[in-house]
C-alpha positions as CSV (number, residue, x, y, z in Angstrom):
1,X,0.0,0.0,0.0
2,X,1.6,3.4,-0.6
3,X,0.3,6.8,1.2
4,X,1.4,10.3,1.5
5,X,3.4,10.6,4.5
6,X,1.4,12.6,6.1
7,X,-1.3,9.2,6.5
8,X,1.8,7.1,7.0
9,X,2.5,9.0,10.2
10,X,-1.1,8.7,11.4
11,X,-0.9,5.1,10.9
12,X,2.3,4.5,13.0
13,X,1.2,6.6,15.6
14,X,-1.6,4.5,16.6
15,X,-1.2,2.9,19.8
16,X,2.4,4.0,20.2
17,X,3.1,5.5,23.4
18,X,6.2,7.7,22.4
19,X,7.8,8.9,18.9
20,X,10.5,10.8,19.2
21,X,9.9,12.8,16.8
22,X,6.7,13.2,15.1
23,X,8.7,16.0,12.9
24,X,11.6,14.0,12.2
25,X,9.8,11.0,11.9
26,X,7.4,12.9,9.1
27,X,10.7,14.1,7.5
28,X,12.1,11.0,7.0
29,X,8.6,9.9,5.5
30,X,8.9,12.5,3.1
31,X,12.3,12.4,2.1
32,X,11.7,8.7,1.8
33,X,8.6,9.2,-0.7
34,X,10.8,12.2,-2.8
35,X,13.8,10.2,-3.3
36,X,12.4,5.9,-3.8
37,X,14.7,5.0,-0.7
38,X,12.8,2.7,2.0
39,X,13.3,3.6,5.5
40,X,15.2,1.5,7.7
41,X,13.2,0.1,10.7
42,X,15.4,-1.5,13.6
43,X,14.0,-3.9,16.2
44,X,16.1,-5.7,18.4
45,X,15.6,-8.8,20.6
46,X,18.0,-10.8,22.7
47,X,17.3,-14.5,22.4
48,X,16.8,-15.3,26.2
49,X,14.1,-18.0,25.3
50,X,13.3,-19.9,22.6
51,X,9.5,-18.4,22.0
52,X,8.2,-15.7,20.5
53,X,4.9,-14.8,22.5
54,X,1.9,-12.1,21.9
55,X,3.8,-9.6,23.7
56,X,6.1,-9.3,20.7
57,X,4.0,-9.5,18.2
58,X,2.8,-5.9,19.5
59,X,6.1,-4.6,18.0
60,X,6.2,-7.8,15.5
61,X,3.3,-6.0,13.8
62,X,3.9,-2.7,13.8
63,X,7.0,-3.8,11.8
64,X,4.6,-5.4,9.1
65,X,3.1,-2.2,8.9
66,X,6.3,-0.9,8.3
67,X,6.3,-3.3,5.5
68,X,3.2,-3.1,4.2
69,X,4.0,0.9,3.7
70,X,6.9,0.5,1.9
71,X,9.9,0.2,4.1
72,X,12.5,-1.9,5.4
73,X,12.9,-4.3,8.8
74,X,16.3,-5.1,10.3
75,X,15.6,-7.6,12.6
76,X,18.3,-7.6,14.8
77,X,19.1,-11.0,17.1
78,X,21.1,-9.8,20.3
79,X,23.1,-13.3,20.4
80,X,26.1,-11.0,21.5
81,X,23.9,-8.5,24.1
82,X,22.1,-11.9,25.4
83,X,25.6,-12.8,27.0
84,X,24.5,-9.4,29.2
85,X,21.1,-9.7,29.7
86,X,18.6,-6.7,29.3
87,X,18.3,-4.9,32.6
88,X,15.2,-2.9,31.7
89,X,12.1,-3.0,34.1
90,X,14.0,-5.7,36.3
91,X,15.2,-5.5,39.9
92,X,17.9,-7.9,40.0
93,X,20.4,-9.2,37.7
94,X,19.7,-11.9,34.6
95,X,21.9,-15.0,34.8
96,X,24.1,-14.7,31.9
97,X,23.2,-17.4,29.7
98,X,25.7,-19.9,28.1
99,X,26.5,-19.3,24.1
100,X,24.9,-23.3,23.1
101,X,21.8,-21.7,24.8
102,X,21.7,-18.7,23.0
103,X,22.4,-20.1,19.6
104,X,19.5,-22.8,20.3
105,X,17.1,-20.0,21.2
106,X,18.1,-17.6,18.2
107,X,17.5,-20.8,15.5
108,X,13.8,-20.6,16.6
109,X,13.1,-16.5,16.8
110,X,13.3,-15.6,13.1
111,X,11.6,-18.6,12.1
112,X,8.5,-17.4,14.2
113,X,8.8,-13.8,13.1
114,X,8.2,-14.8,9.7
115,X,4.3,-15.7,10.8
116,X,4.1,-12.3,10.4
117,X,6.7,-10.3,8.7
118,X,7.6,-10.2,5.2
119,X,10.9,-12.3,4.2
120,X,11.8,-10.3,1.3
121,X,11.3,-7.0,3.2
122,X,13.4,-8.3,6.1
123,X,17.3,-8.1,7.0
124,X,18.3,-10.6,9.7
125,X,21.3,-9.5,11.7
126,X,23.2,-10.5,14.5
127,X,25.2,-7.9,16.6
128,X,28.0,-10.8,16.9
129,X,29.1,-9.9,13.5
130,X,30.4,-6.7,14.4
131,X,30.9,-7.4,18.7
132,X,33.3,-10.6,18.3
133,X,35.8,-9.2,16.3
134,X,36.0,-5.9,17.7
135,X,39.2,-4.6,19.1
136,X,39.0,-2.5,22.8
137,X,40.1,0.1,22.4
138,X,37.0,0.6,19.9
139,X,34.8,-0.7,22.9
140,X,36.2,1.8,25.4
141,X,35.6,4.3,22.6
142,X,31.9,3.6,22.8
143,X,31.4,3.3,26.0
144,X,33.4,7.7,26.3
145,X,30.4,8.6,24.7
146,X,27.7,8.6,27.9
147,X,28.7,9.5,31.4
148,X,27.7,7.1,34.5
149,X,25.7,10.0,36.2
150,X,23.3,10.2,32.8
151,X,23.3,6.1,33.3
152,X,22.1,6.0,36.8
153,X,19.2,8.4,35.7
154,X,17.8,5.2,34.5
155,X,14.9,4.8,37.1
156,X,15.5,0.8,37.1
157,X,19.6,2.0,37.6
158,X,18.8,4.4,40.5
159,X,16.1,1.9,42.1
160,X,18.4,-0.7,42.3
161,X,21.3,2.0,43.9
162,X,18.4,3.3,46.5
163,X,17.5,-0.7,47.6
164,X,21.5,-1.8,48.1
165,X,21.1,-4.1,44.8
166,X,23.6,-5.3,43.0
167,X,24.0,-3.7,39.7
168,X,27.1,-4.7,37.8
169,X,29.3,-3.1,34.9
170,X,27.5,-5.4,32.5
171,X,24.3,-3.8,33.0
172,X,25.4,-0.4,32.9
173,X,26.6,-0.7,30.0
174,X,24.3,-2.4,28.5
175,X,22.1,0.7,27.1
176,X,25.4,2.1,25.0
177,X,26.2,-1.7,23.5
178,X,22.6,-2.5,22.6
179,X,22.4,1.9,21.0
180,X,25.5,1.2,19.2
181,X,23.8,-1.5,16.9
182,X,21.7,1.4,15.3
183,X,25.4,3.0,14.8
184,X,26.2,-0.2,13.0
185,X,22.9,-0.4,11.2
186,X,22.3,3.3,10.7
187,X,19.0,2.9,11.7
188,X,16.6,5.7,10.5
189,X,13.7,4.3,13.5
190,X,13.9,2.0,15.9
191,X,11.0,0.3,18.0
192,X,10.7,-0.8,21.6
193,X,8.0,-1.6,24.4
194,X,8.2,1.3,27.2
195,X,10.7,-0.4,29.2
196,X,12.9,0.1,26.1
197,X,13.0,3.9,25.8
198,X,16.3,5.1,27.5
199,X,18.0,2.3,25.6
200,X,16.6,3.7,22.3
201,X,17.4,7.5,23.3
202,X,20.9,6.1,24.0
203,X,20.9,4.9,20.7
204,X,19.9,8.3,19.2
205,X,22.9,9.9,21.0
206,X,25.5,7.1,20.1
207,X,24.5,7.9,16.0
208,X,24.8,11.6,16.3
209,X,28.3,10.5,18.2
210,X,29.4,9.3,14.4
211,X,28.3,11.9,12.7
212,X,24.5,9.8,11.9
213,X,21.7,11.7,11.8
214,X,19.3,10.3,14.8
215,X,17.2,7.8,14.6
216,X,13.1,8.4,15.5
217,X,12.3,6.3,18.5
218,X,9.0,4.8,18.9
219,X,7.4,2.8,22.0
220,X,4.9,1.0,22.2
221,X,2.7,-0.4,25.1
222,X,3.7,-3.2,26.9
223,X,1.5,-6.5,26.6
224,X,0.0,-7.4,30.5
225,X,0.3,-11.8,30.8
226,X,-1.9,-13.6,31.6
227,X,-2.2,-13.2,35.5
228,X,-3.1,-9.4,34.5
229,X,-0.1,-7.6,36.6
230,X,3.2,-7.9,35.3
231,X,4.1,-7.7,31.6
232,X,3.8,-11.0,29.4
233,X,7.0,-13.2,30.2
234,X,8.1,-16.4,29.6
235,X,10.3,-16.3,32.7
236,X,7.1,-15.3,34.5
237,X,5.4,-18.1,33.2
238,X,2.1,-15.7,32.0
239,X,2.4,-15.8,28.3
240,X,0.4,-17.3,25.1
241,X,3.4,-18.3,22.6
242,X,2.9,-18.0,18.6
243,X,4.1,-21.4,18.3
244,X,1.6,-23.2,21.4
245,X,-0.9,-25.8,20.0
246,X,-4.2,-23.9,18.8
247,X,-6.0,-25.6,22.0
248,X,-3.4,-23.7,24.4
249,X,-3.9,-20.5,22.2
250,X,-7.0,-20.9,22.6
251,X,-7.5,-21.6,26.3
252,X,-5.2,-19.6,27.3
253,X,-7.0,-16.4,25.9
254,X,-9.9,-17.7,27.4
255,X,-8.4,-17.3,30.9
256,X,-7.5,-13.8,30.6
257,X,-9.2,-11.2,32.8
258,X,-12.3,-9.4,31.3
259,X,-10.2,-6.4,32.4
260,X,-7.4,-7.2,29.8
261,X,-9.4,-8.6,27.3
262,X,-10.0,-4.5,25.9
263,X,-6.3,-4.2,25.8
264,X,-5.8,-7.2,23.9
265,X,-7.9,-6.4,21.2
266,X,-6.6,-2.6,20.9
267,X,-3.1,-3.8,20.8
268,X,-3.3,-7.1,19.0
269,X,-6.2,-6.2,16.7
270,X,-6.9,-2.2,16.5
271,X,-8.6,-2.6,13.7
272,X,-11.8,-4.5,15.7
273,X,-14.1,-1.9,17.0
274,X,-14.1,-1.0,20.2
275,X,-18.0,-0.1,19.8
276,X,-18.5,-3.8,18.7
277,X,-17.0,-5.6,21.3
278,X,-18.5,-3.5,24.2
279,X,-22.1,-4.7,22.7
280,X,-20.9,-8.3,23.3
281,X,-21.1,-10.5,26.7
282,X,-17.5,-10.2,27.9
283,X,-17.7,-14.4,27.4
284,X,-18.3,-14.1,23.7
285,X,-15.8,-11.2,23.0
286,X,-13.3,-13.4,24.7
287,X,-14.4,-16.3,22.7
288,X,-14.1,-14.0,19.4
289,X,-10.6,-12.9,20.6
290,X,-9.7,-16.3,21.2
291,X,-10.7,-17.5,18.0
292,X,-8.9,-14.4,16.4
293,X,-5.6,-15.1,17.3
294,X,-5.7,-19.1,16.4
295,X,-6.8,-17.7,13.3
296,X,-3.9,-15.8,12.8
297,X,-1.6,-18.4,13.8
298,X,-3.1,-21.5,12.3
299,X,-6.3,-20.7,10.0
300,X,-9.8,-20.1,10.0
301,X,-10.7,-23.4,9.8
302,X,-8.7,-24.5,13.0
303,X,-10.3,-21.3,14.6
304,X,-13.8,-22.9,14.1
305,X,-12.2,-26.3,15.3
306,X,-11.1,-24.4,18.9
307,X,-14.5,-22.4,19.0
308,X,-16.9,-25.4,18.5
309,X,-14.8,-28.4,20.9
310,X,-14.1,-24.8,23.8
311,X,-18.0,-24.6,23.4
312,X,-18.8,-28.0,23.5
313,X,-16.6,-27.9,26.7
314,X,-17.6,-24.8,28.8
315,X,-21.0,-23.5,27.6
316,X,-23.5,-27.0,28.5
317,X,-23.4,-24.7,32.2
318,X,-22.8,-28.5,33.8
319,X,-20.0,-26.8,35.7
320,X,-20.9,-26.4,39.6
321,X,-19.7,-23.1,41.1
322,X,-18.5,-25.1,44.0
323,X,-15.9,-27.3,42.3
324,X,-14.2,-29.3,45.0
325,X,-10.3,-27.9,45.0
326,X,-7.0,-30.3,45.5
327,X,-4.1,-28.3,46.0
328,X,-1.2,-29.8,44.5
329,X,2.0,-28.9,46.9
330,X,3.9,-31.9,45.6
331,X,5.2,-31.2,42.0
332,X,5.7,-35.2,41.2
333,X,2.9,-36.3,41.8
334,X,1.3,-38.2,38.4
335,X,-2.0,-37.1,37.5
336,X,-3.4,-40.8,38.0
337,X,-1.7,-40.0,41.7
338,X,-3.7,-36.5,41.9
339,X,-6.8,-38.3,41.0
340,X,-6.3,-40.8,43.7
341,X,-5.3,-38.0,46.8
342,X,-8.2,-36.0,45.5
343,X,-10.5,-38.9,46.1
344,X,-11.8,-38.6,42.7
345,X,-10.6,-42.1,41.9
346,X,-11.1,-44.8,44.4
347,X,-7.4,-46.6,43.1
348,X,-4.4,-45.9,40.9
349,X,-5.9,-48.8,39.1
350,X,-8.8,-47.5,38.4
351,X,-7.1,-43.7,37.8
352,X,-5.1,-45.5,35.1
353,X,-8.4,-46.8,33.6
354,X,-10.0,-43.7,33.5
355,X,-6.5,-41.8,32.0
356,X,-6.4,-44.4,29.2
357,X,-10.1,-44.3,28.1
358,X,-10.0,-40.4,27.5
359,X,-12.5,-40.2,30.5
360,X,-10.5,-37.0,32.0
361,X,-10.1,-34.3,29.7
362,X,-8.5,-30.6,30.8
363,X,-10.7,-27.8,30.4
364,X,-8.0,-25.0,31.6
365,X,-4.4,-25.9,31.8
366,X,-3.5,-28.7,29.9
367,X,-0.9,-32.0,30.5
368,X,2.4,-32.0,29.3
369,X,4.7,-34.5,29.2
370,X,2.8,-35.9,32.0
371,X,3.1,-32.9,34.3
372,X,0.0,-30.2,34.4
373,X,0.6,-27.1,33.0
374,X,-1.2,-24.6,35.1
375,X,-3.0,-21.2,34.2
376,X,-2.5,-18.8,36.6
377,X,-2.0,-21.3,39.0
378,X,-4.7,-23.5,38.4
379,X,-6.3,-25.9,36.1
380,X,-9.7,-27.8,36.1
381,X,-10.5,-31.3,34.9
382,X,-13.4,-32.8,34.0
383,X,-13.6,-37.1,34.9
384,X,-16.5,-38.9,33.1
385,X,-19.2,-37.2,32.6
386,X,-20.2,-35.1,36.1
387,X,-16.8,-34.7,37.9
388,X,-15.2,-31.9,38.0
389,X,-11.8,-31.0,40.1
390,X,-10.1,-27.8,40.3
391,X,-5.9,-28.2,41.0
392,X,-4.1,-25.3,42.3
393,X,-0.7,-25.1,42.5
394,X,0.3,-22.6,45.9
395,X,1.8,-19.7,44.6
């Protein structure tokens, strides 16, 4: 799609919390559209897991947009600044991670970016290339270019300082060895969720350093997980991966609070009105949303799949509101052993029996490899026809 630059801004600007600039970022528009040149659009993430999950696919699309408008993504794998570890928004340091690790988590990231962005519009890189072979005295010239007082104006920096924390040399320099990949790149915009921003502005100083003109930094909101508090995480063990099965997509979605469900559509699907989803029960939006996103990730016809067995499950309004609850303190316990404790079996015979007939089915959570993977700390099980058990795992 091409549009005058002036629509292009109004576009990107939707949803994004900060662009900084609006002017320069409509001046780089324009001088994009007068001279043919695509923009280059810089996103950058450190391969500390293996899955990409909904909370990137906030920036993820914004990127295709990108795309879609004419320009071009640099998708830029931190294998080298995942050695570090981001410090942004955390209140304790990252384990550094191990390079086998890394390289096993990078083999699966651009893989799943391509659900959504364009391969022929999209420039892996990975800041190894330029950070393995570089001498140190070319490090230490980098790192001149910021003073440690601007650093520990970093709120995460200075809460850290204020709580007796530990905060290493790694982390504080972190910010200038993740901003000088835009140097490297000569990044005309670069995207980030709010926790991102000094790095970015950093960024923007280091390329005006070496003579660049700045890149335009935009932010956008950060994704809340599925426990509705903290941002989505795999190390917090709240998040809905790209890759998950279309029955976790789907359940999972349908576990999130009615409270997030708004902010899931506006940043995941701005395009849905707002108008129409308020007329719906907050069930059936949910559903909808739910749907949605297996439909993006698998197909329409696997989103009908999810929609019809979910509603063959939940809506028959056979669920008692007073579920008996087992919690499950002991993490090795087998779910014929669970069935047994919870006195929802009479034997581990008869558990087995029941396990290998299909006669206990999970409708939150799931089982895998024979362990129970909990929502938000719980799961609920259906055995036969009229039994119903809700495990909770203490928190």
């Amino acid at each position: 799609m091409r549009f005058p630059p002036q629509k292009q801004l109004e576009l990107i600007a939707q949803n994004a919390v900060d662009v900084v600039s609006e002017e320069e970022l409509l001046a780089k528009l324009t001088a994009s559209e007068q001279s043919g040149q695509p923009l280059k659009v810089k996103v950058g993430f450190d391969p500390t897991a293996r899955d990409i999950h909904l909370g990137h696919t906030v920036l993820l699309d914004k990127l295709r947009l990108f795309q879609d408008l004419g320009h071009e993504v640099y998708f830029l794998v931190g294998d080298f600044t995942a050695k570090i570890g981001d410090p942004s928004g955390r209140n304790q340091q990252r384990p550094i991670l191990t390079d086998e690790a890394i390289k096993e988590n990078a083999a699966t990231y651009t893989h799943q970016a391509f659900k959504i962005l364009k391969k022929e519009q999209t420039r892996v890189v990975y800041n190894s290339h330029w950070y393995d072979p570089m001498p140190l005295s070319m490090l230490l010239n980098i790192l001149s270019q910021y003073t440690v007082a601007r650093l520990l104006e970093r709120d995460d920096f200075s809460q850290r300082m204020k709580s007796n924390k530990p905060l290493s040399m790694l982390e504080l320099v972190y910010p200038l060895i993740q901003g000088y990949d835009s140097v490297q790149i000569k990044a005309d915009i670069e995207m980030g969720g709010t926790d991102q921003k000094f790095n970015l502005i950093v960024g923007r100083h280091l390329q005006e350093c070496y003579g660049q003109k700045p890149q335009v930094v935009i932010t956008l909101p950060l994704l809340v997980g599925l426990d509705g508090k903290d941002k989505m995480s795999k190390s917090l063990n709240n998040y809905i991966g790209v890759t998950e099965p279309a029955a976790e997509i789907f359940g999972k979605t349908m576990s999130i609070s009615d409270e997030s469900m708004m902010t899931y559509y506006t940043l995941l699907f701005p395009a849905v009105g707002r108008a129409d989803i308020e007329k719906m029960h907050p069930k059936d939006a949910k559903v909808h949303l739910a749907s949605l996103l297996v439909e993006k990730y698998y197909s329409s016809e696997v989103a009908l799949q999810e929609k019809t067995r979910f509603i063959s499950l939940f809506s028959k309004k056979d669920i008692p509101d007073d579920v008996p609850v087992f919690d499950v303190i002991d993490s090795t316990l087998s779910l014929a052993d669970i069935l047994v404790a919870s006195n929802s079996a009479p034997s581990k015979n008869e558990a087995r029996r029941l396990l290998q007939q299909n006669a206990v089915s999970f409708l939150t959570g799931s089982l895998k490899d024979n362990k129970i993977d909990f929502v938000n700390n719980e799961a609920i099980i259906k055995i036969g026809k009229k039994k119903f058990l809700k495990l909770r795992r203490p928190s």
